[in-house]
N, C-alpha and C positions, 0 to 999 in steps of 0.2 A: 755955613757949615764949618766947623771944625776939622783941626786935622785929626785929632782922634775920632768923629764921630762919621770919616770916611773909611775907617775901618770897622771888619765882622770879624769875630772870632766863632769859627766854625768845630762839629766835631765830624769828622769821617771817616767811618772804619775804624773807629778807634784811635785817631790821631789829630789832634790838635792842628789847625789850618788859620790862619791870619787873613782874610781878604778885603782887598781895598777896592776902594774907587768903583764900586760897584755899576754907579748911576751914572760912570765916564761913557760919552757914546762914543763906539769905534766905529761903526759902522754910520756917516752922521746922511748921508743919502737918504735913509728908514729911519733912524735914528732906532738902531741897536745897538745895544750897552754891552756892558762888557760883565754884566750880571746876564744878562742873557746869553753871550757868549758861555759863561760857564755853566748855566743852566742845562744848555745846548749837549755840553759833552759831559754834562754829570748823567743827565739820561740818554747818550748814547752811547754809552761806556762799554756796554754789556758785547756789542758787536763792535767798536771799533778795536777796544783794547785788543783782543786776540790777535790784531795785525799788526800791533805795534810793541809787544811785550815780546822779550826776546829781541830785539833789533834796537841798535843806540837811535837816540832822537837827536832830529836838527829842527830846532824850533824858529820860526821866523816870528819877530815879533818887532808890534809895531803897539808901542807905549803911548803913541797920540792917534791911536787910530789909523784906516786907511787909507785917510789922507795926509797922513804925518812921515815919517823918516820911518825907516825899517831895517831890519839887523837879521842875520841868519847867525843861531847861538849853537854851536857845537857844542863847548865846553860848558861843562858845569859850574854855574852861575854861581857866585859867592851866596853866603847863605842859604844853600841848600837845604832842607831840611834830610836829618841822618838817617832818616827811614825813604829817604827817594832812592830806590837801586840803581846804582853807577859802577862803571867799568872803565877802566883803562885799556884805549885800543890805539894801535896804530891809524893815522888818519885815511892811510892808503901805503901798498906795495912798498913802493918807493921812496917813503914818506923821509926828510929829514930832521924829521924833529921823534928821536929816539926815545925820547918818556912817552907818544904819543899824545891822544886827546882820552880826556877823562868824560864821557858822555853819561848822559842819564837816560835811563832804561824803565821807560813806564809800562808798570803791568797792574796797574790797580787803578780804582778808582780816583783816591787823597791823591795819588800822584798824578795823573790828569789834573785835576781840578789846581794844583801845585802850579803845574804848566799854564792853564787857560788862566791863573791868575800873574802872571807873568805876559801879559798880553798876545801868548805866542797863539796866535792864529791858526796859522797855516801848521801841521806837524808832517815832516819829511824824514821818513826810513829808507834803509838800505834794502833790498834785494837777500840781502844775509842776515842769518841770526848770530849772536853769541853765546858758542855754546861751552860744553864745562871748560872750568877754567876762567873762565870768561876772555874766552879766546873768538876769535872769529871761525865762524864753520862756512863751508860752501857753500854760493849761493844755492840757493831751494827755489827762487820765484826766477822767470824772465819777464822783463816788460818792452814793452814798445808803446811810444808816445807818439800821439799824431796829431799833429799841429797843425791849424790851416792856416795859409797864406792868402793873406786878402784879394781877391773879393770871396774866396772859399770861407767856408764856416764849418760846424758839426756835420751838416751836412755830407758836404763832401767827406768828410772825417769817416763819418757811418757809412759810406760804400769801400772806401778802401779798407776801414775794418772786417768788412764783409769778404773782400779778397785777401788781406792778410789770416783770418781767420782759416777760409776753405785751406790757403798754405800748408796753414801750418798742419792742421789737420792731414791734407793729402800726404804731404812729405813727411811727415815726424812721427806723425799719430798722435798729436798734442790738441789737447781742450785750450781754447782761449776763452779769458773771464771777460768781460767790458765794464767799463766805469766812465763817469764822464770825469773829465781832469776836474772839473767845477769853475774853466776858463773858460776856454775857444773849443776845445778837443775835445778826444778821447784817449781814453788808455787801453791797451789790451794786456793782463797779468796770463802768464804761462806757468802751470805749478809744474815743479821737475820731479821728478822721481828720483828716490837716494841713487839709482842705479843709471841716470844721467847727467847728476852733476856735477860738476869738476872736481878733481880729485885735491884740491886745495884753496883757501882763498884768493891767494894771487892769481890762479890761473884765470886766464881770458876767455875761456870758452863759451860763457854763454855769451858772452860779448859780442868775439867775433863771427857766432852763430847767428845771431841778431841782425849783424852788420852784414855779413852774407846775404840773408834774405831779402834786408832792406836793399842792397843794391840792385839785386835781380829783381823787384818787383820794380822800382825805377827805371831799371832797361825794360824792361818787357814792355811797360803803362807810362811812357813818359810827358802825356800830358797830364795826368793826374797825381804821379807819387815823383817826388825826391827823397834824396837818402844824403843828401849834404849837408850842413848847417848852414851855406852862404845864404843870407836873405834875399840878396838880386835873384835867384834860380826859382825863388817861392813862391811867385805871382800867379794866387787862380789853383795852387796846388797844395799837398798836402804832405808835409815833410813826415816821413817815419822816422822817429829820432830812434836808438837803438842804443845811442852815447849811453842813458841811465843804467845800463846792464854795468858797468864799470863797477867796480867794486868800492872808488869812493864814492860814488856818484850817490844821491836819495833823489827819488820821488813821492808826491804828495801822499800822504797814507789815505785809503778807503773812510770815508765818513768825515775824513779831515777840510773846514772852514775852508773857504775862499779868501782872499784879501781882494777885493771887488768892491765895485762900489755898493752893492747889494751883497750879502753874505750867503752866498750859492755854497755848495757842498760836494765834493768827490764825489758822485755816487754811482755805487755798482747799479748797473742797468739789465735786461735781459734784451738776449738775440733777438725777440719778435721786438720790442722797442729796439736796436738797432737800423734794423730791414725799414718799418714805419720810417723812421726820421732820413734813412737812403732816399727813399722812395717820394717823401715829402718835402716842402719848401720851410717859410718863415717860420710859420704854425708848426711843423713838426721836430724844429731846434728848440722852440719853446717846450718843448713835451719832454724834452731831457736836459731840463734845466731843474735845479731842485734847491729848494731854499731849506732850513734846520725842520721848521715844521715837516714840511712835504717828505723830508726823509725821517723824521721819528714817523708819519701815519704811516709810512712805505713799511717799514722795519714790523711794526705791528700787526702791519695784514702778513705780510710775505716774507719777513724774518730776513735773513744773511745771506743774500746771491752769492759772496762770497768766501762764506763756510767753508766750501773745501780747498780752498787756500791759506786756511788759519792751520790749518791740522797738519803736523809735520808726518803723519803716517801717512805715508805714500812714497 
């Protein structure tokens, strides 16, 4: 095959798109390609986009596949195309490098598909949107990420969800979303209400709210939850990380690839799937595991678990 005859020239949305290496498999365990990769997120556009538009992307990509070398890209890659919407933002608070990072900001289709043809896999957002100006706004979402520490699994992951959840609820009066990381874990997304959250980007408050909680549910359950990062303390338990509330910090977006040896998917879940997989062993970690197909049939019968976290009216 030729080098020109490994490229497509596409049209979408009315914009002209270049895609190569179609038939590259990234995934070589299945042997999924990286046409299928974009196949994957050109139909599920429709519900991921809305969690990732408004929020700069960190795209992780991996040019030989999953089992090749991998990069996390902040900045806006040379040759961008002039219709990908990018913003210049500080990297974080603190940040020393005073022009910032120039991030791209996918809210369309061509611009996904822009991405997935860049091998980037995995897509990891902030907790915050950019808003006018294209300045950064407060965050709007909290997360907490729960990790298991071997010999724990989802498992374990879904009962401490299950006690992080009632939390937050009893004490806050906060809904938690669930998703599965599309790893080991889960995720639980908190949406905030304009009249909860920090009064500016840099503040730390959902942070340190975060960090609060996670620690007291650690004292309280200390065979089952940590709130540290050391890996020695993780054995058989299940860390609440709380670190992602950071304002530099991203986690995976909703519907966003795995880098796995199989191509598993972030996906929002419901509470009775939660409870099920608490309550069950091997068999019920497999039941909230979810491959591209499994979550385009999901999406189709049962639409967007996490709709009302796309919606900034609230």
């Amino acid at each position: 095959m030729t080098k020109a005859s490994q490229r497509t020239v596409v049209e979408i949305e009315g914009r002209e798109l270049t895609l190569s290496n179609l038939d590259k498999v990234l995934y070589p365990a299945v042997g999924f390609t990286k046409g299928e990769v974009l196949d994957y997120y050109v139909r599920i556009a429709p519900v991921l986009l809305p969690h990732i538009s408004d929020r700069p992307l960190t795209m992780r990509r991996f040019p030989d596949g999953v089992e090749g070398e991998s990069f996390y890209e902040k900045h806006l890659p040379r040759g961008t195309p002039a219709w990908v919407r990018h913003a210049r933002l500080p990297a974080s608070p603190n940040t020393k490098n005073p022009a910032g990072v120039e991030f791209a900001i996918i809210g369309d289709v061509s611009s996904l598909a822009w991405a997935a043809n860049l091998a980037s896999l995995e897509l990891h957002v902030p907790m915050w949107r950019v808003g006018p100006g294209e300045r950064p706004d407060p965050p709007d979402l909290m997360v907490f990420d729960l990790d298991p520490g071997d010999p724990a699994t989802v498992v374990e992951c879904a009962r401490v969800a299950l006690v992080l959840a009632e939390e937050l609820e009893a004490t806050k009066g906060w809904r938690a979303y669930p998703k599965t990381s599309g790893s080991k874990g889960l995720q639980l997304y908190v949406p905030l209400a304009k009249d909860e959250r920090p009064t500016s980007w840099e503040e730390g408050a959902t942070r340190d709210e975060a960090k609060r909680l996670a620690a007291r549910l650690a004292k309280e359950r200390p065979d089952e939850i940590v709130s540290v990062m050391n890996k020695d303390v993780r054995d058989g338990k299940v860390l609440i990380d709380w670190s992602q509330n950071h304002v530099a910090k991203t986690t995976v977006a909703p519907y966003s690839l795995r880098a796995r040896a199989e191509p598993t998917v972030s996906t929002p879940i419901t509470w009775e799937e939660v409870e099920r997989c608490a309550k069950g062993g091997h068999r019920a970690a497999e039941q909230v595991r979810f491959l591209p197909a499994d979550v385009l049939a999901r999406v189709a019968d049962i639409g967007d678990l996490f709709a009302p976290l796309a919606s900034d009216d609230r």
